[in-house]
N, C-alpha and C positions, 0 to 999 in steps of 0.2 A: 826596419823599414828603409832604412839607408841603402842595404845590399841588396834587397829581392821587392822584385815589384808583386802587386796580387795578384796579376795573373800568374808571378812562375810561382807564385805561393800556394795557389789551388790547382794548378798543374803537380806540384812538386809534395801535394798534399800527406803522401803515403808513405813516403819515401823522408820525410821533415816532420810537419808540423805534428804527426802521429807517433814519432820517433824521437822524441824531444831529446837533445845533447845537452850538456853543459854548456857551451855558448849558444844554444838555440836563441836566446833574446838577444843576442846580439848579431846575427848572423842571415836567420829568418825574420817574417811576420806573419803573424794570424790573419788571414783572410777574412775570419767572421769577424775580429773586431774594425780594422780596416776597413773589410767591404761596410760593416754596421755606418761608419763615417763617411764611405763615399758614396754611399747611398743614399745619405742624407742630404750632404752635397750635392749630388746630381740631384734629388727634387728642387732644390733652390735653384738650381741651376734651370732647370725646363722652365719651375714657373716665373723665374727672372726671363728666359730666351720667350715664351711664350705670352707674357703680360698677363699673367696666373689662369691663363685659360690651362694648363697641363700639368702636371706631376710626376711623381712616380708612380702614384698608382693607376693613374692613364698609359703609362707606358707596360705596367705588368698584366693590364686587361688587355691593351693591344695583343703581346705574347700571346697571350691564353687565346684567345679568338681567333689569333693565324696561325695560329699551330696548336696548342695543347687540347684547344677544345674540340678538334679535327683527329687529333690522336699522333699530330706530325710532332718530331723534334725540330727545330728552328737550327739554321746553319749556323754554325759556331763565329766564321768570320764574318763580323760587319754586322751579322741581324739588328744585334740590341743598339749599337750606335746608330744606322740608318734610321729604324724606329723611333728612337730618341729624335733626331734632327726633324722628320717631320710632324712628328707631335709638338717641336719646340716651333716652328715657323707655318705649319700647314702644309708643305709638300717638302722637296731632299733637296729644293733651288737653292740658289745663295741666296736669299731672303737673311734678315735678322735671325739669328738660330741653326740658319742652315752650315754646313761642313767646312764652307770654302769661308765666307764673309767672317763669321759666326766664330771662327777658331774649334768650330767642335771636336774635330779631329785631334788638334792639337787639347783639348782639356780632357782626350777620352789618352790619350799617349800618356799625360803628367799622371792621370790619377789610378790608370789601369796598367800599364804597361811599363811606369817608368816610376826610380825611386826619391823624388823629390817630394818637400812633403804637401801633403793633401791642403790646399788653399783655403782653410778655412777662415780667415779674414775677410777674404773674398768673396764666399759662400753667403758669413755674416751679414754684410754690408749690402748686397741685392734685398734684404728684407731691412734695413736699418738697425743691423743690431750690430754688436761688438761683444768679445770679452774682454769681460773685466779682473785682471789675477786679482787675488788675495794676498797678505802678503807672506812670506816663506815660514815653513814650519821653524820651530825652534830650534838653535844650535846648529849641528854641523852634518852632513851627508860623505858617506866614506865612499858608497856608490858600490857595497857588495851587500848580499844577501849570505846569510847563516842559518845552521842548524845542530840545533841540540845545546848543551849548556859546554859541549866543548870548546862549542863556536867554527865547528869547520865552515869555509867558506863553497857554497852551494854554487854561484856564480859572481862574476864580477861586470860591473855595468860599463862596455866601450865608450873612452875618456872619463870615463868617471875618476875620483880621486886615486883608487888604487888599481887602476889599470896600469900595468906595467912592473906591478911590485907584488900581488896577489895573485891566484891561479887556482882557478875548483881543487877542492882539493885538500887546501891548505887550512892550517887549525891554526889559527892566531893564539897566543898564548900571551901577551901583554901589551900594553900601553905604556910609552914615557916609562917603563922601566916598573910596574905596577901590573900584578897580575891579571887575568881579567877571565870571568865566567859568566857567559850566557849574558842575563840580561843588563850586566852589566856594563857590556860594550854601549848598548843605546842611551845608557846613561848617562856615560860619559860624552859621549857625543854631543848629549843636548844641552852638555855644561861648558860646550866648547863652542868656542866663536869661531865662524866661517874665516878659511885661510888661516889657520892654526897647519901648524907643522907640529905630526906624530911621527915616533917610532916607534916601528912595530917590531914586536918578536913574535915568527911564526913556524911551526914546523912542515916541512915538507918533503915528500920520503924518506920521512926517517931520519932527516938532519935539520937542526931547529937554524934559520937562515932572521936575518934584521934587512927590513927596508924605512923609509920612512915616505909619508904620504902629507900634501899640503890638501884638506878639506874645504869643500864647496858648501855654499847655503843649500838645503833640503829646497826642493820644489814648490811652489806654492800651492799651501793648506787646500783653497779652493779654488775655485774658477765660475764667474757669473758670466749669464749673457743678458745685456741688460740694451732696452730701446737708446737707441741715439737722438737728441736729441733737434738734429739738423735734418730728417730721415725726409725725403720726399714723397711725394704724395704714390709716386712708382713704388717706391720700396714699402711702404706704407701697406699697400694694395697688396703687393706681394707675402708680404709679412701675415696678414689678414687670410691668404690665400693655404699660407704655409699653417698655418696655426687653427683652421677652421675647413680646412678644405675651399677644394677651387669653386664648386658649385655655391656655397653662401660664404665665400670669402670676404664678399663685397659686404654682404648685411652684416653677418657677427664683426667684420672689421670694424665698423664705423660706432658699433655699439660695445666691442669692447677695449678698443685696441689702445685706445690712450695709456699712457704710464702704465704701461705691461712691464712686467722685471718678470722673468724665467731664470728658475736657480736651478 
């Protein structure tokens, strides 16, 4: 997500993401799971820019009505952003929502076109919510992935611990000087404290090479998103809108919204 934004990713769809390399995750990104997020984001976003009168699914009925339900394709440049802007304000002015006042243009650049990562704090916070991490899984994170009980390394994760010392490829063959199979690597890991320095012994075409790698904390176990408790009566409403739809946003809000926790 770093190097390719989603559009060159569904542009670039047949030729990448259908064609997967060894650095593929670190190089490309998946457009379905991405777009899955930023699509999520831009609802929150119309119904934050539009005071939950709009959606997503107000903007994919709009589509469908001016073009698909006509038999027309919709023009690639600008359709679904224009759309969007007046659905979020009522017309394409500068109004609240619209292009110019509104930043719309600028949050259709970050999350479509450009690879910084998708705002979802941001996103959060128009409905009053946040996440909340959990805390890191057990032990230590090497940041490659393996296969088979030889333990060749399938790929290695960009900055991750053994970035610069590992390469697809390569069959690791011990730890600290202690042989190691299959599932034994993860075992060891989870008996190891984050920022531990290993050596590794690994072979690679055919000449067994040592490097050694300093280990990170695993990612956190889960992730909640849970009500804020400062949330305003806007975010509130929105929240309500986003969770029940914009048509009885207002009624099921008020009758369920209190101490919502979404896990």
């Amino acid at each position: 997500r770093w190097h390719q934004s989603m559009e060159d990713s569904s542009f670039d769809a047949w030729i990448k993401l259908y064609r997967a390399g060894e650095d593929s995750q670190n190089s490309g990104v998946s457009y379905y799971l991405k777009g899955a997020v930023v699509a999520w984001a831009l609802d929150l976003e119309l119904l934050h820019r539009s005071g939950g009168r709009c959606g997503i699914d107000d903007l994919m009925r709009a589509l469908w009505e001016r073009y698909a339900a006509k038999g027309l394709p919709f023009p690639e440049e600008g359709t679904v952003e224009r759309i969007a802007a007046e659905l979020a304000c009522g017309d394409s002015g500068g109004t609240e929502g619209g292009a110019d006042a509104g930043g719309w243009g600028r949050w259709w650049d970050l999350h479509l076109r450009g690879t910084a990562e998708v705002q979802i704090g941001e996103a959060l916070a128009h409905a009053g919510l946040e996440v909340v991490r959990g805390a890191p899984g057990a032990g230590s994170w090497l940041g490659v992935s393996t296969a088979g009980d030889r333990l060749l390394v399938s790929s290695v994760a960009e900055g991750g611990p053994a970035d610069g010392v590992l390469t697809p490829g390569d069959e690791i063959l011990a730890v600290d000087g202690d042989r190691i199979w299959g599932a034994e690597l993860a075992d060891r890991l989870k008996a190891t404290a984050p920022g531990s320095r290993l050596a590794l012994l690994f072979s690679r075409d055919g000449r067994v090479r040592s490097g050694e790698v300093c280990t990170q904390a695993p990612p956190p176990a889960d992730l909640r998103l849970v009500s804020r408790a400062d949330a305003t009566e806007r975010q509130r409403h929105t929240r309500a809108c986003w969770l029940w739809g914009t048509e009885r946003g207002t009624e099921r809000g008020t009758e369920r919204e209190t101490g919502i926790q979404v896990q």
